[in-house]
C-alpha positions in Angstrom: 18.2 -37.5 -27.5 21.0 -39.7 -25.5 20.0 -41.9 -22.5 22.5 -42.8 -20.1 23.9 -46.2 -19.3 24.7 -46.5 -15.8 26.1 -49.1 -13.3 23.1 -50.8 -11.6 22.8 -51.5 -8.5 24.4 -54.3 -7.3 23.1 -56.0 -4.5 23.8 -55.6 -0.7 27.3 -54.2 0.5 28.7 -54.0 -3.1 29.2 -51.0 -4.0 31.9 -51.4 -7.0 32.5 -53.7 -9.9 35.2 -54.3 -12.6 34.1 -54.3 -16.2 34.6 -57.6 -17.5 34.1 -56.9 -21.2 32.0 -54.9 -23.7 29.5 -57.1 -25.6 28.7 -54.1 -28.1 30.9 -51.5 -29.4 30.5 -47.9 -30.6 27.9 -47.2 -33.5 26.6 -51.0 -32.6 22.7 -50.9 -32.8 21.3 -52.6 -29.6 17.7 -53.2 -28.5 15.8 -53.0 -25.3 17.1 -54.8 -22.3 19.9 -56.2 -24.6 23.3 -56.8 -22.7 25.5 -53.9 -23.7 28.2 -54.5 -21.1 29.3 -57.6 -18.5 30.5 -56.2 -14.9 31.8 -58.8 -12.6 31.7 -58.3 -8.6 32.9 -60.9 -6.0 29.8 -62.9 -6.0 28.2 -62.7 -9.6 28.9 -61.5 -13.4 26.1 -59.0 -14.4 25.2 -57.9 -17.5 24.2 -54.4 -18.1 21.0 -53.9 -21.1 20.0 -50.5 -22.9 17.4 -48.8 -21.8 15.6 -48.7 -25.1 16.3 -49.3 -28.9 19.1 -47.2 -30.1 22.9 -46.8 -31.3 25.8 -47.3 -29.0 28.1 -44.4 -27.9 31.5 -44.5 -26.8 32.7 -46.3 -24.0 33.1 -44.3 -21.1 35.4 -46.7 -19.2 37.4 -49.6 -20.7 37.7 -53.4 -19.4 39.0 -54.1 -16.6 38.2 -50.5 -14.5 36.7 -50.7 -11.8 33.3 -49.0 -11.3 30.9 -47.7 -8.7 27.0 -48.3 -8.5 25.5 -45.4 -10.2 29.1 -44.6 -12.6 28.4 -43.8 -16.3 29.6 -46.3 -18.6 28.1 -45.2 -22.0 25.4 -43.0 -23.9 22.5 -44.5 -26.3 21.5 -42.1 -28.8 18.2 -42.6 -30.9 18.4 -45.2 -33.5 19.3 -43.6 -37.0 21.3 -41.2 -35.2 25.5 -41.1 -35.4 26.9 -42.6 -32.1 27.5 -39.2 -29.8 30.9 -38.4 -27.9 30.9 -38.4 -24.4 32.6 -35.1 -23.1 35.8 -37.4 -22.3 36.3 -38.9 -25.9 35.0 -35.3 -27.3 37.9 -34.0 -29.8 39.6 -30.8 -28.4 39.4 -28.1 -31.1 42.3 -26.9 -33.5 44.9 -24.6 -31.9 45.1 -21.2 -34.0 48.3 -21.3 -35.5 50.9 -18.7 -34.1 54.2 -17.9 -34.3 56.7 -20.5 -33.1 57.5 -19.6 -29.5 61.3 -20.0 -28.9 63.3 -23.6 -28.4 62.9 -24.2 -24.5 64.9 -27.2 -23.3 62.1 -30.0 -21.9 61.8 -30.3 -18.5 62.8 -33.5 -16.5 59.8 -34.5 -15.5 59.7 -37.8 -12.5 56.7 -38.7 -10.3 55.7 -36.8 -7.2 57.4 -38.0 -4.3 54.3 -37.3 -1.9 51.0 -37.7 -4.1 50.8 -41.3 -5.0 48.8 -43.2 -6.6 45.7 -41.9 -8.2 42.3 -43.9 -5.8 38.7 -44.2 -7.3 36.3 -42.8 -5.0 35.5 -45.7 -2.5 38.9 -46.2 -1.8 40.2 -42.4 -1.2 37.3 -42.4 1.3 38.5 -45.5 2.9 41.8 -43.6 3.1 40.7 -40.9 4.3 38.5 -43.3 7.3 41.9 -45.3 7.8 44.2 -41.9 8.2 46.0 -43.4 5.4 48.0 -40.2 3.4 48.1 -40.6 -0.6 51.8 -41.0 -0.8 51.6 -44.0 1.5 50.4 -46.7 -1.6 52.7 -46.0 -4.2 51.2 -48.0 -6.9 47.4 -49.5 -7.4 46.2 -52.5 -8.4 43.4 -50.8 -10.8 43.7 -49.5 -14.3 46.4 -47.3 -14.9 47.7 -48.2 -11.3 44.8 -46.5 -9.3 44.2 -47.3 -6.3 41.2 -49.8 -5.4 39.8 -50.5 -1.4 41.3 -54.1 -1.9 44.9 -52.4 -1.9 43.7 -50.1 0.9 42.8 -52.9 2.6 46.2 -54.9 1.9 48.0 -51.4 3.2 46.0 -51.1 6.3 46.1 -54.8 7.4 49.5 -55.4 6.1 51.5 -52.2 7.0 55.3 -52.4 5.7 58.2 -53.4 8.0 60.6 -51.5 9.2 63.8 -51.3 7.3 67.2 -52.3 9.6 69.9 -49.3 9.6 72.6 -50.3 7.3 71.9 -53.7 6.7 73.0 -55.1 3.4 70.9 -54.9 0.4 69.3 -58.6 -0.2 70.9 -60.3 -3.8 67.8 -60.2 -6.1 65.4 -63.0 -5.7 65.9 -66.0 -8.3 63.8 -67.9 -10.2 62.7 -71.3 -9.3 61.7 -73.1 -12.7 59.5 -75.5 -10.6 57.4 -72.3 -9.4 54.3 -70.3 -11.6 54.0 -66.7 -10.5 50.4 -65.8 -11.4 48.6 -62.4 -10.7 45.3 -62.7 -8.5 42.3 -62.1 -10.8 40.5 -58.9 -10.0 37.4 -60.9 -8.5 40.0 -63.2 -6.5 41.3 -60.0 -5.0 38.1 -58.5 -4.2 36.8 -61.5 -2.6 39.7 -61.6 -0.6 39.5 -57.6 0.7 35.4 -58.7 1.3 36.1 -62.0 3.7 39.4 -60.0 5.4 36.9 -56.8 6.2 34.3 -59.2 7.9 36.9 -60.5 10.3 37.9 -56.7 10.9 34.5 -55.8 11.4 32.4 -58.6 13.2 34.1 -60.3 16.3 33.7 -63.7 15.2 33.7 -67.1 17.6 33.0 -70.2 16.7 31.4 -73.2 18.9 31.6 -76.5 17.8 29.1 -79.8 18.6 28.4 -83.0 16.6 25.3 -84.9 15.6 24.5 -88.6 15.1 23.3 -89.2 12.2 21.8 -92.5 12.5 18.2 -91.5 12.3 18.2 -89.0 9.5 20.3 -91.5 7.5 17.6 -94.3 8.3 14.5 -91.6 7.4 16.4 -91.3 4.0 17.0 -94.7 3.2 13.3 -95.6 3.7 11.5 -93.0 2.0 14.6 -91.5 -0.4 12.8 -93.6 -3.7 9.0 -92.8 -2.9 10.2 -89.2 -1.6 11.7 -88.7 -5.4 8.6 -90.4 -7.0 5.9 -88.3 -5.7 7.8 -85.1 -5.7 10.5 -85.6 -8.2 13.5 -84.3 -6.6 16.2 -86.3 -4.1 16.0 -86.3 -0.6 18.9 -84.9 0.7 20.8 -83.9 4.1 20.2 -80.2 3.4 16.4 -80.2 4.0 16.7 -81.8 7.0 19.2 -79.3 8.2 17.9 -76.6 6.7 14.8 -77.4 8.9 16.1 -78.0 11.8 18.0 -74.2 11.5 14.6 -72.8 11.1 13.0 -74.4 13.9 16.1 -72.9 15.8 16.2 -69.8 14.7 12.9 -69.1 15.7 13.9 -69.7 19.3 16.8 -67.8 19.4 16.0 -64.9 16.3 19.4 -62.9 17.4 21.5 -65.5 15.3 19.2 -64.6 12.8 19.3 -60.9 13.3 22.4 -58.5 11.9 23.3 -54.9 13.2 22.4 -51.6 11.2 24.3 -48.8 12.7 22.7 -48.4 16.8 20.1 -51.2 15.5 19.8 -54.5 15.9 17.0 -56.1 13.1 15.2 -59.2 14.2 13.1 -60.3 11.5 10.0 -63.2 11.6 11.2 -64.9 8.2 14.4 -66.6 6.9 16.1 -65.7 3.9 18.8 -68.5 4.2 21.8 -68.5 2.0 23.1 -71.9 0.6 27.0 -71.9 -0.1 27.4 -73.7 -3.9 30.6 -74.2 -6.4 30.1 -72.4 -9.2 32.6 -71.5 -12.3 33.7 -68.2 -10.5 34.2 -70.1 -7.1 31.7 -70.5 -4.0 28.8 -68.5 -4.4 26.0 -68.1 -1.7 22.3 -68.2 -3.5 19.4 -67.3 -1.3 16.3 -69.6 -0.7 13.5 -66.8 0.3 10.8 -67.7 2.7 12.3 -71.0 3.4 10.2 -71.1 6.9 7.2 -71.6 5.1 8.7 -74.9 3.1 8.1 -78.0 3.5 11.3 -81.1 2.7 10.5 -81.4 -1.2 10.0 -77.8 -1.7 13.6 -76.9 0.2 15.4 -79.7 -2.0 13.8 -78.2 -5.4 14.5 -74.7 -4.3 18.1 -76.1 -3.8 18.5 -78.1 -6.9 17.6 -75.0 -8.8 19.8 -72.6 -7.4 22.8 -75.0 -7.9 22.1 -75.9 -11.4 22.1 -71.9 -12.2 25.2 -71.5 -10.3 27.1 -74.3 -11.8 25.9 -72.7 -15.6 26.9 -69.1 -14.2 23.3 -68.1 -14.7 23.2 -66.9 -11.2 22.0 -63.4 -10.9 21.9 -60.5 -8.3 18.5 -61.1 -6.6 19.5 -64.6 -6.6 22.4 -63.7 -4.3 21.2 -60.9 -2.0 18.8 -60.6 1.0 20.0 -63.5 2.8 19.9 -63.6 6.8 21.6 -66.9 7.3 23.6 -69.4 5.9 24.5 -73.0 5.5 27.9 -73.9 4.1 28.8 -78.4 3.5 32.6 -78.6 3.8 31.4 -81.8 4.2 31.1 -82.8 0.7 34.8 -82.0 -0.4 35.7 -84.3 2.9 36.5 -81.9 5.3 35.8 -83.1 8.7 35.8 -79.6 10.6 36.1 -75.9 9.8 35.6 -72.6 11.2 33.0 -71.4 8.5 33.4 -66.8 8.0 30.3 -65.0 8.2 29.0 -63.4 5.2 28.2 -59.9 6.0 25.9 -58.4 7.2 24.5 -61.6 8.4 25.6 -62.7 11.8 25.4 -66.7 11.7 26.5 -69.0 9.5 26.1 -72.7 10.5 28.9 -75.5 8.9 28.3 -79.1 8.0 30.7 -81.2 7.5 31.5 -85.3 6.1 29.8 -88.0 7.9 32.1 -90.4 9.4 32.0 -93.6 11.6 33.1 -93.1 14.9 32.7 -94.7 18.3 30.8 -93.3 20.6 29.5 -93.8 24.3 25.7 -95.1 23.9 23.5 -96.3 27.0 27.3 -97.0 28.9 28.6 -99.1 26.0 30.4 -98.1 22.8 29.2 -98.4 19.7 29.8 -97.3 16.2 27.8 -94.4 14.8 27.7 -92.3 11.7 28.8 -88.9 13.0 29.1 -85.3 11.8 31.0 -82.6 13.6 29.0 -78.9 12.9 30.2 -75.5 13.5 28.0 -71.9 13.8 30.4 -69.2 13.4 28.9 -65.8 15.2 28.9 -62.2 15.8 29.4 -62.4 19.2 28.4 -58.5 19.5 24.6 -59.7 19.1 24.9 -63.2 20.0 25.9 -64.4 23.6 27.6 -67.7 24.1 24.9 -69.1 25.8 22.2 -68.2 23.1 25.3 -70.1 20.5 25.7 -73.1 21.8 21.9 -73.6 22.8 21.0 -72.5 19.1 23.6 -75.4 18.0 22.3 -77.6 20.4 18.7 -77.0 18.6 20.0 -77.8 15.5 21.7 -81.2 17.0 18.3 -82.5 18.1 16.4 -81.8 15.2 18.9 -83.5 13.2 19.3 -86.4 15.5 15.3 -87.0 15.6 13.8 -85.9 12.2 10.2 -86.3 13.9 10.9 -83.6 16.0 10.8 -81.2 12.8 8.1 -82.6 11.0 5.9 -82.0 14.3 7.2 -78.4 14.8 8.9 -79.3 17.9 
């Protein structure tokens, strides 16, 4: 008896993946839980295992398609017995041999003018949301030119100009030897339709303050060595932030809230996502719980999550449930940025480099390590006021470390 092997699914707000490659091929023998096939969405590779012991069928879909959660990809049949054909690979039988019907001549056959490109399912629906006809995209950017909701997206945002009566055709683009013309990867592209459909769907705003950061740089300098002795791990900037978002999100639990339909969903815990580097680009892995951490247990939570991400080890529950994040331009050197939300969550706060500036202290001016921070918002469940004071809260925190490790 065949078992089915089916796209998982694959975390919040993906619903669609692209096959990245088989690992086992027809008639292969594969064990429980054993990666069969590799799917790669906009945040994380996944592997897909079997089910149970058994012998591979045939491949329902072939690399680079793009999938849906719940899509068929192959059949297991029992070990010992010969790999079954799914009803698409299944041989048609033998015609019954006739007379030869007489010569006709062969039609000219040309593409419909009005049908367009074949869509997978996400993106005829998003079509059919947008009022977008099928002959409108031409071609897709999937296999065999279907459609995908990253060239929906493209279409809708980008809609083509209008062509000027009789003007003279354009001579054919040349060359440049000195350029490289390189087709976006299909995760590049994805990512891409993901962070343009969060501007088209939250109204983000941005507000902007900057910390001194004179007394957390002093609080790490005097306990950083005994800090990694007893507990093993670096004290960092993060933690201290981190902190200081929690003790701020608890007075203002909107920027920690996201909207479901009618609903808004406060919640009394933070699931806060940390923006890394990793192989496939920046990835957002989720510390769970992190109210109830104290500064070593943040910084190892951190540590981990980063070493996985820079070994693509990541996986799906590593990445989902987040209700706020933390992105450091600051470590690449930029000195401000307007950090995107990343949906469904509403806040996202951005740190950035640390750099000497002067600055008006006590009516004289003096030089001070500063930081410039950003929280980009959804400002249809955030009010300005309840932004800025959040950022404010974060600012004080950051500015007296004492104030955290007292709950204040």
């Amino acid at each position: 008896m065949s078992v089915e092997i089916k796209v998982p699914t694959l975390g919040e707000s993906v619903v669609s993946a692209i096959v990245a490659r088989w690992l086992k091929q027809p008639g292969d023998t594969v064990s429980a839980d054993e990666p069969v096939v590799e799917l790669e969405t906009d945040k994380v590779s996944v592997e897909v295992g079997g089910p149970r012991d058994g012998v591979l069928g045939d491949h329902v879909v072939a690399e680079g398609a793009e999938v849906e959660v719940g899509a068929l990809l192959a059949t297991l049949e029992e070990a010992g017995a010969a790999p079954g054909k799914t009803p698409k690979a299944a041989a048609a039988p033998a015609p019954a041999k006739t007379a030869p019907a007489p010569a006709k001549p062969a039609p000219v056959t040309s593409a419909p003018a009005a049908s367009g490109a074949p869509a997978f399912p996400a993106a005829a629906k998003m079509m059919k949301e947008s009022g977008i006809a099928p002959g409108q995209i031409a071609a897709g950017s999937g296999k065999d030119g279907r459609v995908t909701k990253g060239d929906v997206m493209a279409f809708r945002d980008s809609p083509p100009p209008a062509t000027p009566a009789a003007a003279p055709s354009a001579p054919p683009r040349q060359d440049d030897p000195r350029e490289e013309r390189v087709r976006m990867t299909r995760l590049r592209s994805t990512i891409a339709a993901r962070l343009k459909e969060a501007q088209n769907t939250a109204a983000i705003l941005t507000t902007f303050n900057e910390v001194d950061m004179s007394a957390a740089m002093a609080m790490r300098a005097e306990f950083k060595e005994v800090f990694e002795k007893r507990h093993g791990v670096k004290l960092g900037f993060m933690s201290i932030f981190a902190r200081a978002c929690v003790a701020a999100l608890r007075e203002f639990p909107a920027v920690n809230a996201e909207i479901s339909g009618q609903d808004i969903i406060y919640r009394r815990y933070v699931n806060m996502g940390i923006a890394v580097g990793g192989p496939n680009g920046l990835v957002v892995p989720v510390v769970r719980d992190i109210q109830d951490m104290n500064f070593a247990e943040i910084e190892k939570a951190i540590g981990a999550l980063g070493k996985k991400a820079r070994e693509g080890a990541l996986k799906l529950d590593d990445l989902s449930g987040g209700t706020f994040s933390v992105t450091n331009g600051g470590i690449y050197g930029s000195l401000m940025s307007t950090p995107i939300l990343n949906p469904p969550q509403s806040g996202i706060l951005g740190m950035h480099k640390i750099q000497d500036r002067p600055i008006a202290v006590n009516g004289k001016v003096e030089i001070r390590p500063m930081m410039y921070i950003a929280l980009s918002y959804d400002h249809r469940i955030i009010d300005g006021k309840e932004a800025v004071s959040f950022l404010v809260r974060v600012k004080e925190g950051v500015e007296e470390p004492r104030r955290l490790l007292l709950d204040l």
